[in-house]
N, C-alpha and C positions, 0 to 999 in steps of 0.2 A: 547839491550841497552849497552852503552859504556863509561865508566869512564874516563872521560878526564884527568883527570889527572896523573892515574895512567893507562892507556890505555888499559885496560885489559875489556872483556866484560861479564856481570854478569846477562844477560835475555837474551836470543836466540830461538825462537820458528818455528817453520813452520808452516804456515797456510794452505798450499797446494791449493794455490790459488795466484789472483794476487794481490798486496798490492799500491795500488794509492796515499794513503797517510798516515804518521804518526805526531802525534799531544800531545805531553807534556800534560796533566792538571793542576789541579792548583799547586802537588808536583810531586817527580819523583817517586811514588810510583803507578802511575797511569797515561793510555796512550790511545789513543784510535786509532783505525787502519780502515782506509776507504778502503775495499777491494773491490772483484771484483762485490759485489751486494749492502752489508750492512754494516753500520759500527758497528765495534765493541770495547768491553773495556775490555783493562787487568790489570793486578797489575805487579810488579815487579818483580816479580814471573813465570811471563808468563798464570798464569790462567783467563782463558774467564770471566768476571762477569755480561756481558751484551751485549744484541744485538738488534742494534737499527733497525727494522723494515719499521719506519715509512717514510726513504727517502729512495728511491732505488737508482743504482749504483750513489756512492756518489765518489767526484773524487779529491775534496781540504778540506782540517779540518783547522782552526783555533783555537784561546781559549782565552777569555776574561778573565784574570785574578779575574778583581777586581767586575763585574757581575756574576764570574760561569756560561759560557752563552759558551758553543760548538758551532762554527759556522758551517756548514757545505754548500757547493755547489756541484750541481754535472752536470750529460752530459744532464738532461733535460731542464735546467735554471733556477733554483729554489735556491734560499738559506732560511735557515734554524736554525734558533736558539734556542737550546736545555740548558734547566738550569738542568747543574749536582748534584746540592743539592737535588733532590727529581725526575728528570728523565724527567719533562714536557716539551713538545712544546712549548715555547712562541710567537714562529712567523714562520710564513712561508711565502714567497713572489715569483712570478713570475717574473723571470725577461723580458720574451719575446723577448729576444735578441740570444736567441738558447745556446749553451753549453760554459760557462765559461771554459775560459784558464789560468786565476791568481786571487789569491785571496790570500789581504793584509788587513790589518785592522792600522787603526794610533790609536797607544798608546795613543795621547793626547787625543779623543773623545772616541774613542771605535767604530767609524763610519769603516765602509766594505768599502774597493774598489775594484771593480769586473773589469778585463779586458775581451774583450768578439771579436766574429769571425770581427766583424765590425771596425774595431782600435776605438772601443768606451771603457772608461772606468766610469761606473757610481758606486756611493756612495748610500749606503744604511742604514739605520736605523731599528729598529723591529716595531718602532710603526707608521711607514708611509707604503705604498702600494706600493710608487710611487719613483722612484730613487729622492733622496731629489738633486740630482745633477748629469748632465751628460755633459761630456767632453768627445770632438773628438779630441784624441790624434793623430790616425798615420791612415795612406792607406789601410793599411793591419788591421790583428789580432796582440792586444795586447799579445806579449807571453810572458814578466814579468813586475811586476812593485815593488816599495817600497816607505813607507811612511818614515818621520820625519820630525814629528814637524807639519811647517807650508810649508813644503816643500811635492810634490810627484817626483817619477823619473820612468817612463816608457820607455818600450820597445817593438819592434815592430818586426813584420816578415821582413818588408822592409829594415834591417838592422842600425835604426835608435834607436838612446836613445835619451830621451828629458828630461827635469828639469820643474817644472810646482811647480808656485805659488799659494796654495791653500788660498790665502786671495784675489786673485785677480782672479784668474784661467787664467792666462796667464802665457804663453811659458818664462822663464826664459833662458834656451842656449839648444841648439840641438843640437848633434854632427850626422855625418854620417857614412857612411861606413869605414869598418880599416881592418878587415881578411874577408871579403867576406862568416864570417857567422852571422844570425840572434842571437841577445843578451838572454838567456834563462835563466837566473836569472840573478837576480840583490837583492842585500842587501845593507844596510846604516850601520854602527857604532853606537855606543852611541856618541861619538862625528863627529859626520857627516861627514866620509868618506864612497866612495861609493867603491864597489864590484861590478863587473860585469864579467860573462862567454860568451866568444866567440867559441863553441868547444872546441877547446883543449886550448885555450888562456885564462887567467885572467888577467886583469886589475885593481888598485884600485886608486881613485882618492882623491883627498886634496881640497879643499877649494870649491866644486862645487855648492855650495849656497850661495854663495859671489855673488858680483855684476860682478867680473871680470871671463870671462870663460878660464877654465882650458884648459892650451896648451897642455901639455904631459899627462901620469899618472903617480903618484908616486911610483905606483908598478908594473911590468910586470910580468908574469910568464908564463912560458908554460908545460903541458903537453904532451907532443911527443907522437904520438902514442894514445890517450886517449880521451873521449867527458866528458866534464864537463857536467853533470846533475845538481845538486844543491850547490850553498853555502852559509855558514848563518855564521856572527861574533858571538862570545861566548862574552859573556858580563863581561863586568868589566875587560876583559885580553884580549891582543893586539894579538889573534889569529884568524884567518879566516879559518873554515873548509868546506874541497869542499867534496862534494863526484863527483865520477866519474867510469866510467863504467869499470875501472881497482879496485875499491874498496874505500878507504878513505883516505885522507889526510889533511894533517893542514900545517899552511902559517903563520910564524911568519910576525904579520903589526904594528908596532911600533906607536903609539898612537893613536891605535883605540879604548881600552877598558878606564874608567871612571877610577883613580886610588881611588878615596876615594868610598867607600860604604856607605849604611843606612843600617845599622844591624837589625832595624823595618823594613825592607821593603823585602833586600834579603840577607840574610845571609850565605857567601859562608862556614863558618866554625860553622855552629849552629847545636847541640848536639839533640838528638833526642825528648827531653822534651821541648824544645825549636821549634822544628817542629811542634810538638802538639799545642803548644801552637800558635804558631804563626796560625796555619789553623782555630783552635777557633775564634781565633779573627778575621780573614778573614773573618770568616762566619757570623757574629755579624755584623761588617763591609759591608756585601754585600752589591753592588749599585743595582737599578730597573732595569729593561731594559729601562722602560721609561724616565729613566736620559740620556739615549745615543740619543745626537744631534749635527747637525752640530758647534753648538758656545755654548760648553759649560760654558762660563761666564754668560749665559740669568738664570742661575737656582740661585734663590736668588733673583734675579730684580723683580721691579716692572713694569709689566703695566700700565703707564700710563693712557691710553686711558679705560680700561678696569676699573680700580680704577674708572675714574670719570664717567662714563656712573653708576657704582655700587651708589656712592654717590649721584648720581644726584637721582636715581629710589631708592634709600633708604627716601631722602628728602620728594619726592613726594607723599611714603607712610605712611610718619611721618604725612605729611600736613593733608591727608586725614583721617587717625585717628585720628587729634584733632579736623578737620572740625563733625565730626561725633559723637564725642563724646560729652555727652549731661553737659550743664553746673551746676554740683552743688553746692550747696552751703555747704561748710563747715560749719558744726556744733559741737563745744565743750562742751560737756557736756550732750549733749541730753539726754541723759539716766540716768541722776540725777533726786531724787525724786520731787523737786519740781517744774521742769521744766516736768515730766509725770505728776501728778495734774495741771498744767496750760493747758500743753495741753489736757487735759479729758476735766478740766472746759470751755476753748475755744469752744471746740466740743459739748460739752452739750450744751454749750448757742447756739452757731448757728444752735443745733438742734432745742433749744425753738424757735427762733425768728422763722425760718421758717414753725415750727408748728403755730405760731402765727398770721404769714402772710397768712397763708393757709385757719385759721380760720377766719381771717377778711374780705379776698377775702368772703369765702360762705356765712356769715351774714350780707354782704352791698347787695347784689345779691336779696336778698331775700326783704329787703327794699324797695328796687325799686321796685319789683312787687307790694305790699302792699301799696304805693305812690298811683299808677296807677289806682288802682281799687277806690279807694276815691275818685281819678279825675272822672273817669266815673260814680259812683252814683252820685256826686255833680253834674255832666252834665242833667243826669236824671231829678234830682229833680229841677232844674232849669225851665227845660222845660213842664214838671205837671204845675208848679204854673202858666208859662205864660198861657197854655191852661183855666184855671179855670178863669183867668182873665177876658181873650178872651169874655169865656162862658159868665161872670156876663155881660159884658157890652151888651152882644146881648139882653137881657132881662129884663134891667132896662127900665121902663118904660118915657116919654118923660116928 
């Protein structure tokens, strides 16, 4: 590690192996190194404190600030997102597009952009499977690209850089060929000028997300003799450092760094009680991974559609349990003493009457039978007398 300001370097270790990438955390107390199997994490110190097992040869690191969320890609096609608060996996995806060659993330979502052998470059998130978007950038393989904002700028083997509108996903300006080598990084500014490596050549450009495309560059530079490998702007100050295959170098670029600061956000002169503090609160502050989406303005909104399907199948179960519910009748007071004597006395009488009823039913019953039999003896006797008659008259004499 290297003290930009005062240039002097104050962490230096060998790993006796080969080092594919290194990756800042959330302070610079803490770093993580994608070597030639596994990646690993040290402190400022240079001590080992962890070794991440669970991707093998890992080949690009990223790091989500404001998630705590290690991105990792490597030569299988896989990426990887790892939350350093506690060490878990949260996502792993396949990309099936074979071995990633860049890997950028836009500050404004926190959305992955993988460039890959096919000049395809797709967008990722943790909680999709599926690249949430894919762009054919170039002929060839993606070999760098860079985000801001609402802007991407990639680059290609075929010696092409292009500008690409991420609200529309069309080609904004392409430029061509210039030193006859392929572009192998590319960086943005905090105010959006671009950086780009041709070999030994750097270029930096002015206004290239304007409507009007950029004729010259505003910055040339050459390395003689030297292949530029990497360079990144240092934020907040108007320097651009390259590394290259000769060692390290810085590039004064006159209004590329932000001049005003948020002292809440990153504080280039805050005291070490103030570092604490501030990582407190970051972690307080942590976002989900599941906040990371393409249009981050959707969190907060309503669904419409969703709301009234809910509203509608809330109604319908309202409906249903008044239809169902049985109607009673409210009553005040019921359980006052005189209204419990009326209703006993109610209850008693309609017991009598019904006793009453029951008994009158089985003593008319019995009448009628007792009618009946009267009828047939008075038939009886009816019928004797006429015989007796019958008899006298046969036997009275003439």
């Amino acid at each position: 590690f290297m003290h930009l300001d005062s240039m002097k370097i104050f962490t230096e270790l060998h790993v006796k192996e080969t080092v594919r990438a290194v990756q800042t955390l959330h302070n610079e107390n803490l770093f993580a190194v994608a070597q030639k199997k596994y990646t690993y994490i040290y402190d400022n110190q240079g001590t080992e404190l962890h070794c991440i097992k669970q991707q093998r040869f890992p080949a690009l690191l990223d790091f989500l600030p404001y998630h705590f969320l290690l991105v990792s890609s490597g030569e299988r096609g896989e990426i990887c997102w790892r939350d350093i608060t506690h060490g878990t996996q949260v996502a792993e995806h396949r990309t099936h597009l074979g071995a990633t060659t860049c890997m950028r993330q836009n500050p404004k979502n926190a959305v992955m952009h993988l460039g890959h052998n096919q000049g395809v470059v797709t967008l990722w998130t943790p909680s999709v499977k599926e690249p949430v978007v894919k762009i054919s950038c170039h002929n060839s393989k993606v070999t760098a690209l860079a985000v801001h904002g609402n802007y991407m700028v990639t680059a290609g083997a075929d010696a092409k850089w292009k500008v690409w509108d991420l609200r529309t996903y069309n080609m904004l300006h392409g430029y061509g060929r210039k030193y006859g080598h392929a572009v192998n990084s590319i960086d943005v500014s905090m105010t959006g000028m671009v950086a780009m490596s041709c070999g030994g050549f750097l270029d930096v450009f002015k206004d290239v997300f304007s409507t009007a495309r950029a004729s010259k560059p505003y910055i040339k530079e050459q390395y003689r003799g030297l292949q530029i490998e990497c360079l990144r702007f240092r934020p907040f100050e108007d320097v651009c450092c390259v590394g290259h295959s000769g060692g390290f170098s810085s590039l004064i670029v006159p209004g590329a760094g932000k001049a005003n600061f948020d002292s809440f956000e990153a504080n280039p002169f805050e005291t070490k009680k103030q570092r604490q503090e501030r990582e407190v609160q970051s972690l307080l502050d942590k976002l989900q991974p599941d906040s990371i989406m393409l249009d981050p303005d959707r969190i907060g909104e309503i669904n419409h559609e969703v709301a009234k399907a809910y509203n509608q199948k809330k109604k319908e179960e309202e409906k249903e349990a008044e239809e169902a519910k049985k109607a009673t009748k409210k009553m005040r007071g019921k359980n006052k003493v005189g209204n419990r004597m009326k209703r006993k006395a109610l209850k008693k009488g309609a017991e009598q009457r019904q006793k009453t009823k029951d008994r009158l039913a089985q003593g008319g019953g019995e009448e009628d039978d007792g009618d009946d039999d009267d009828d047939e003896d008075d038939d009886d006797e009816d019928e004797d007398a006429a015989g007796e008659t019958a008899a006298g008259e046969g036997t009275r004499e003439p």
